[in-house]
KOLFI-613826 format. One record per residue (C-alpha): residue number from 1; x, y, z. Coordinates in steps of 0.2 Angstrom, whole numbers, always signed. Last residue first. Layout:
! KOLFI-613826
R,n,u,v,w
R,NUM,X,Y,Z
...
! end
This chain:
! KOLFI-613826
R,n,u,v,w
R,409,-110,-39,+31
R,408,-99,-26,+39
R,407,-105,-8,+33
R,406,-93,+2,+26
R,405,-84,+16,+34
R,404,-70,+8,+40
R,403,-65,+2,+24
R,402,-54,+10,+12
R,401,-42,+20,+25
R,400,-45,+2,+37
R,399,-34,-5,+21
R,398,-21,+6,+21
R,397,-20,+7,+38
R,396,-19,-11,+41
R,395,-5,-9,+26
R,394,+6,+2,+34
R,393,+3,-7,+50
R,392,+7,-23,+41
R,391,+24,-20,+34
R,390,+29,-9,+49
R,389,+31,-26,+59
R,388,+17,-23,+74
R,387,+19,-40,+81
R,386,+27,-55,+70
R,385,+26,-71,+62
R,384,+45,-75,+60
R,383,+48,-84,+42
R,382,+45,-102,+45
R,381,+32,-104,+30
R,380,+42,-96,+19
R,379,+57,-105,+20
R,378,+48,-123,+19
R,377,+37,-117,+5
R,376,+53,-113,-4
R,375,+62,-96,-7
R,374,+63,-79,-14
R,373,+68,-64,-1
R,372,+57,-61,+17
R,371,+56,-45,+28
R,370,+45,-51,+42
R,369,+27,-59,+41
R,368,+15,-51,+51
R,367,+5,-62,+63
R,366,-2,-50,+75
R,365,-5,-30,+77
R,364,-5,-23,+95
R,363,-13,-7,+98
R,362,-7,+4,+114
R,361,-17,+6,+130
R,360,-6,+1,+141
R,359,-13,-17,+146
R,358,-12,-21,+125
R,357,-28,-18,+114
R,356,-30,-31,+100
R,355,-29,-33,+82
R,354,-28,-50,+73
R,353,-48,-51,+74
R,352,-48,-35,+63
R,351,-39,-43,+47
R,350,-53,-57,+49
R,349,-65,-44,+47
R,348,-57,-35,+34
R,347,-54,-51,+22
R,346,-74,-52,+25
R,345,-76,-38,+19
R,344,-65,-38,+4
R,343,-74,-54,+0
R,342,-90,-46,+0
R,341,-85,-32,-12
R,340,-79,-43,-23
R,339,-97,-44,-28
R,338,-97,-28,-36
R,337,-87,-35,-50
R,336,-69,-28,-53
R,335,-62,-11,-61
R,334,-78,-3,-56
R,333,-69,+8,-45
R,332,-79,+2,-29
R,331,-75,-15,-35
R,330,-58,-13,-36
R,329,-56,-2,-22
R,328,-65,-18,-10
R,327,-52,-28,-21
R,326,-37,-19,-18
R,325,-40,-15,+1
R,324,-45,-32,+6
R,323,-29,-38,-4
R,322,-16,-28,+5
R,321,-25,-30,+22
R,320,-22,-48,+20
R,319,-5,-46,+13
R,318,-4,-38,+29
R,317,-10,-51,+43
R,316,-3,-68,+37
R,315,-13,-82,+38
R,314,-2,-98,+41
R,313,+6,-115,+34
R,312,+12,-126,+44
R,311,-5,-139,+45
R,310,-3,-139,+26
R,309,-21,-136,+17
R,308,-17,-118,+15
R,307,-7,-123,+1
R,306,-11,-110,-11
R,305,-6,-93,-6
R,304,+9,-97,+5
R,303,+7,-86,+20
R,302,-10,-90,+19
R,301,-24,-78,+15
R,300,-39,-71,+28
R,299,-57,-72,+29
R,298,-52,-81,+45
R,297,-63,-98,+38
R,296,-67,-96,+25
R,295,-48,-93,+20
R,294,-46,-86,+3
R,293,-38,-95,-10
R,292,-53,-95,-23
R,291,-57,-77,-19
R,290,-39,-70,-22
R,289,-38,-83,-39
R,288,-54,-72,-46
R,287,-46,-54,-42
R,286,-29,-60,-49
R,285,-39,-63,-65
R,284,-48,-47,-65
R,283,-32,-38,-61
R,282,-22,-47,-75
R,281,-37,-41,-86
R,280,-38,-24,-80
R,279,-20,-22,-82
R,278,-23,-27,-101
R,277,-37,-16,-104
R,276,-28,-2,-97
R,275,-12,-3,-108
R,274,-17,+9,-123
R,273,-20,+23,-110
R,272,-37,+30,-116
R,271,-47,+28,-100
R,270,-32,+41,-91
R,269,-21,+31,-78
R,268,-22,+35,-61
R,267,-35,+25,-52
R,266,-28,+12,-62
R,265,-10,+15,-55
R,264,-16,+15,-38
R,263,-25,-1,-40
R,262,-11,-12,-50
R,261,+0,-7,-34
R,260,-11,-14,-21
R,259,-12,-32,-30
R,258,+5,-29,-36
R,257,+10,-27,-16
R,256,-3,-41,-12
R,255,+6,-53,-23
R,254,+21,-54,-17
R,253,+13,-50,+1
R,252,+7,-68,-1
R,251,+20,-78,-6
R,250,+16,-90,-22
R,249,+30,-102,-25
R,248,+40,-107,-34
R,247,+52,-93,-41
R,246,+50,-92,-62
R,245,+62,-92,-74
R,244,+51,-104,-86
R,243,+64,-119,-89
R,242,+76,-119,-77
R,241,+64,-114,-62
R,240,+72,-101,-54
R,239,+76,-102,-35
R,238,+95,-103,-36
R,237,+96,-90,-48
R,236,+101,-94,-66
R,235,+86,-92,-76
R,234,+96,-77,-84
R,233,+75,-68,-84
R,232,+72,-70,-68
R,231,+54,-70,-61
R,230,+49,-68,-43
R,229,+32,-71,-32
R,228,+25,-79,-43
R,227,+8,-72,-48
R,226,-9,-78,-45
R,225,-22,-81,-56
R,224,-25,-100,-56
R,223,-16,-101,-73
R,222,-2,-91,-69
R,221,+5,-70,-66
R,220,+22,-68,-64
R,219,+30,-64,-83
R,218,+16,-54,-90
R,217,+11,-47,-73
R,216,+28,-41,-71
R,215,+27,-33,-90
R,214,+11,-26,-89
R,213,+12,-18,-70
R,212,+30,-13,-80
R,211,+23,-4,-94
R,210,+9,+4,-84
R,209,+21,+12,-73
R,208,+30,+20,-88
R,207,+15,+25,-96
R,206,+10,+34,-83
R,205,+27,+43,-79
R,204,+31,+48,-95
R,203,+15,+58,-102
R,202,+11,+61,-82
R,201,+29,+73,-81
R,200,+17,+88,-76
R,199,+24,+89,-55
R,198,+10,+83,-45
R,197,+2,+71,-58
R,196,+19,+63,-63
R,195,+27,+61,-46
R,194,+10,+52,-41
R,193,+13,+40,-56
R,192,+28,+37,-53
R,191,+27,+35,-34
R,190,+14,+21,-37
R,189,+25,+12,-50
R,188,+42,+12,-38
R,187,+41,+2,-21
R,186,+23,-5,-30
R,185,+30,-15,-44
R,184,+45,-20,-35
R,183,+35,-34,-22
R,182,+32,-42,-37
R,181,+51,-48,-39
R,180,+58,-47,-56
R,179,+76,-52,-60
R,178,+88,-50,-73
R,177,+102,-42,-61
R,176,+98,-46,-41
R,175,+114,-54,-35
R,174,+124,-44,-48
R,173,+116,-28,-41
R,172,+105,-13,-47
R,171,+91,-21,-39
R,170,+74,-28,-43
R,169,+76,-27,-61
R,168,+66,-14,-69
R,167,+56,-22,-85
R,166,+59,-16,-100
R,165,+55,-33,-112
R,164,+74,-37,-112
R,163,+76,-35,-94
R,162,+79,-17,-87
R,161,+95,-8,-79
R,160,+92,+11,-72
R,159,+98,+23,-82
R,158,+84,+36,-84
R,157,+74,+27,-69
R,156,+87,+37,-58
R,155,+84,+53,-66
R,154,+64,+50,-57
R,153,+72,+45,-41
R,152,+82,+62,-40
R,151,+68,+72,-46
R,150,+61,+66,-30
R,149,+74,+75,-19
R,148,+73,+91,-30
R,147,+55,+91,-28
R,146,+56,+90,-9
R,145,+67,+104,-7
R,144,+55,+115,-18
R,143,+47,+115,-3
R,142,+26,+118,-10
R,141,+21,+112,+8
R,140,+8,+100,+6
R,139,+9,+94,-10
R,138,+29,+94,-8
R,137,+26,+84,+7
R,136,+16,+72,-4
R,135,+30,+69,-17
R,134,+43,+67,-6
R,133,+32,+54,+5
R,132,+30,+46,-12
R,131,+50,+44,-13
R,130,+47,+30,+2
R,129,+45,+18,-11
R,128,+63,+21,-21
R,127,+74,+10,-10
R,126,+65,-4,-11
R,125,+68,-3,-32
R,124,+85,-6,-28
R,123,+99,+7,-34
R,122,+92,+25,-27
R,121,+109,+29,-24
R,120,+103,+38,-8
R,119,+108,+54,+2
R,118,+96,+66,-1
R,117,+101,+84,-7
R,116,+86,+95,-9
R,115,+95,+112,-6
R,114,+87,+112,+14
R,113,+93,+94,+16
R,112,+82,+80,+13
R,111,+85,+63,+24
R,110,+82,+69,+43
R,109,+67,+78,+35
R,108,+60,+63,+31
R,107,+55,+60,+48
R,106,+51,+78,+54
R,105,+38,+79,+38
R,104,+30,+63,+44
R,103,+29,+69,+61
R,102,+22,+87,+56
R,101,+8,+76,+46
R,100,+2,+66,+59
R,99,+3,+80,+74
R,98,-7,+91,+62
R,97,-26,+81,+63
R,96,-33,+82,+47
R,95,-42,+70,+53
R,94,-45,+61,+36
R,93,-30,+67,+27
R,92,-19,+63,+42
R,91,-26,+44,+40
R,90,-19,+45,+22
R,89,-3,+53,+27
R,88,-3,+37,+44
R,87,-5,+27,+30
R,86,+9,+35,+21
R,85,+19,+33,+35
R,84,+17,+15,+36
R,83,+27,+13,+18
R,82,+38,+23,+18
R,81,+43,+13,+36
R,80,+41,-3,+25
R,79,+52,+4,+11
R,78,+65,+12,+20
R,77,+76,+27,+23
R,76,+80,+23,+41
R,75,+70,+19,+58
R,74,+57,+26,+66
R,73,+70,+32,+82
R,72,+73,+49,+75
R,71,+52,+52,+69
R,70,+49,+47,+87
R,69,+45,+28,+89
R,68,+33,+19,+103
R,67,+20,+33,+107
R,66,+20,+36,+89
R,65,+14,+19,+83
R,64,+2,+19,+96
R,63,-7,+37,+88
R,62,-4,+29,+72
R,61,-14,+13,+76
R,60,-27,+21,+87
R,59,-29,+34,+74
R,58,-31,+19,+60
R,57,-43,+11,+74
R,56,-57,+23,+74
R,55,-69,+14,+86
R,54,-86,+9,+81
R,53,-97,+20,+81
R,52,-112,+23,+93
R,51,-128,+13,+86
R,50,-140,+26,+83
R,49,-154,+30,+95
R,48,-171,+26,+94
R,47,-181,+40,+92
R,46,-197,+43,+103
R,45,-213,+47,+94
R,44,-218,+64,+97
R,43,-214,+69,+81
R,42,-208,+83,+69
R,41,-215,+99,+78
R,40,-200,+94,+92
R,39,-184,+94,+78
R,38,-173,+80,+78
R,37,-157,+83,+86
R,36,-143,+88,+77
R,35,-130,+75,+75
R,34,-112,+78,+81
R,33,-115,+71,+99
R,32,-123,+54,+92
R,31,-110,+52,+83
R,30,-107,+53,+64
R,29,-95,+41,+55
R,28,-81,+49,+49
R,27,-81,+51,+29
R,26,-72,+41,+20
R,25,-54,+46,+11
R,24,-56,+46,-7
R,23,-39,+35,-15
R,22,-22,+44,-20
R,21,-21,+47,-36
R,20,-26,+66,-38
R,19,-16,+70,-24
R,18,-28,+83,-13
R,17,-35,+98,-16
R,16,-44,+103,-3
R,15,-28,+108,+9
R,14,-26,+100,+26
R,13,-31,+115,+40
R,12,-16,+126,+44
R,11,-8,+127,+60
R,10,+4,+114,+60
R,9,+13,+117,+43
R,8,+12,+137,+45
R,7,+30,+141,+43
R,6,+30,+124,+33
R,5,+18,+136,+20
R,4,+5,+128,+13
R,3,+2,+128,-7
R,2,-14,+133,-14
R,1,-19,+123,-28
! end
């Protein structure tokens, strides 16, 4: 692969050889000014023109997004900004249009000193998501600096505190200790996986991230399919059940980051790795309770996953997108049945009906659920539903990434 140079960063063309996990990007629809015209000796029957196509809302999302932050003002080292910027990475991959990558680098560059020093203790799972920007600026630009700050998060994992059955805690703290939230499978197991492929540590790292998809789903996923959105394994939080460990309730990005994360890990694991079948099989599973819940409606999921029945209870925007993408990758991958497909697109369009166009021209995403912890129905239904919160851009772009060229139903 060859590397680019950061002398060169926004000058240079994105390279062929892109992360071997990371999702195929679609091509652009054609317009009508890109297509040859037909050739006269062909036909003397008039044409009908295409439809034109339909606006490219990942750019208008990141080109918003940047008209309200610089890379100084995005906010700090972060799971939900990690995790919009590696939308906007996968939108950048499509484009290839250099102001999204150069902001992304100019971002983490406020973290990653020129000898690879980063300042982080790397002691909450959170903390460790926005390590797959690491990785993919290393891909891009072959900085050592960037593997040196990554190898940090790898050493981490060495010593970091597990359950009985290996799972990582949430957080290296006593508040956390013994517990498994599902958010934590996808702030760590993706960036394991893409750590392992770019830098030859895959013998560790994908097993590692399918040991704990394994154990999480083990623990989290029920009956109806879903998972919980937390486990602990002392039984001693306030929110545990005494007898199982588990939180109450289904919260919907819970389950949309495994949703997401079970996904990316698949795409990466070889067909021989002893715990596919068993990821499949909780994927399959989720994939079945995700239809079931689903809102005909919106096309969209509630904020709490199964009692949509309740007048207070809401559909939130980016665990939407999180599930729209996993299942429309799903079926794509031939994890899940085609027919999942459909609901993925109908999940899509009703994530599209929560966008808008302000009075200046900028996007506006609605009904995202802020930063939330373990609670009760009550807690998660009154959690503030808000307007471009970086948990569901990130996701939105995720998702449009996936499906913007398919055709609606």
């Amino acid at each position: 692969m060859k590397r680019l140079r950061a002398a060169a960063l926004t000058a240079v063309a994105l390279t062929t050889a892109a992360l071997a996990v990371l999702p195929t990007a679609a091509a652009p629809p054609a317009t009508a000014a890109s297509r040859p015209a037909p050739a006269a000796s062909r036909s003397t029957t008039a044409v009908a023109p295409r439809p034109a196509a339909g606006p490219d809302w990942s750019t208008a999302v990141v080109d918003s997004t940047m008209a309200r932050y610089t890379p100084a003002t995005l906010g700090g080292w972060s799971y939900p900004v990690g995790l919009y910027l590696y939308g906007q990475y996968l939108t950048y991959r499509r484009t290839h249009d250099p102001r999204y990558l150069t902001y992304i680098k100019s971002y983490v560059d406020r973290f990653v000193t020129s000898d690879g020093s980063i300042d982080q203790s790397f002691n909450s799972l959170d903390s460790m998501q926005a390590g797959r920007l690491l990785v993919i600026l290393h891909h891009e630009t072959g900085q050592d600096r960037y593997r040196k700050a990554a190898r940090k998060i790898r050493d981490r994992l060495n010593s970091y505190p597990r359950t009985a059955d290996g799972g990582f805690w949430h957080a290296d703290s006593s508040s956390r200790a013994h517990q498994l939230w599902a958010d934590g499978v996808y702030m760590v197991n993706p960036f394991l996986v893409e750590y392992g492929r770019e830098f030859g540590d895959s013998a560790y790292t994908d097993g590692e991230a399918a040991r704990q998809l394994a154990v999480y789903g083990g623990h989290l996923q029920v009956a109806n399919g879903l998972l919980r959105h937390a486990y602990d394994e002392s039984k001693t939080a306030s929110w545990a059940d005494p007898r199982t460990g588990l939180a109450p309730e289904h919260w919907c990005r819970a389950v949309g980051w495994y949703a997401m994360a079970v996904v990316d890990v698949l795409d990466a694991l070889p067909a021989d790795q002893p715990r596919r079948p068993r990821l499949l099989d909780i994927f399959g599973k989720l994939a079945a309770g995700l239809e079931k819940y689903q809102d005909p409606a919106t096309g969209r999921w509630y904020q709490v996953m199964d009692k949509g029945n309740r007048s207070d209870d809401w559909t939130e925007t980016s665990c939407s997108s999180m599930f729209a993408y996993a299942l429309s990758r799903g079926a794509q991958q031939h994890y899940l049945d085609p027919h999942y497909a459909d609901v993925a697109r109908r999940g899509y369009q009703g994530v599209l009906a929560e966008l808008s166009v302000g009075a200046d021209g900028r996007t506006d995403l609605a009904d995202i659920s802020v930063g939330t912890n373990v609670g009760d129905y009550a807690y998660y239904v009154a959690r503030t539903r808000a307007v471009n919160d970086f948990h569901g851009l990130g996701a939105f772009l995720i998702m449009n990434e996936q499906l913007r060229g398919d055709k609606m139903s």
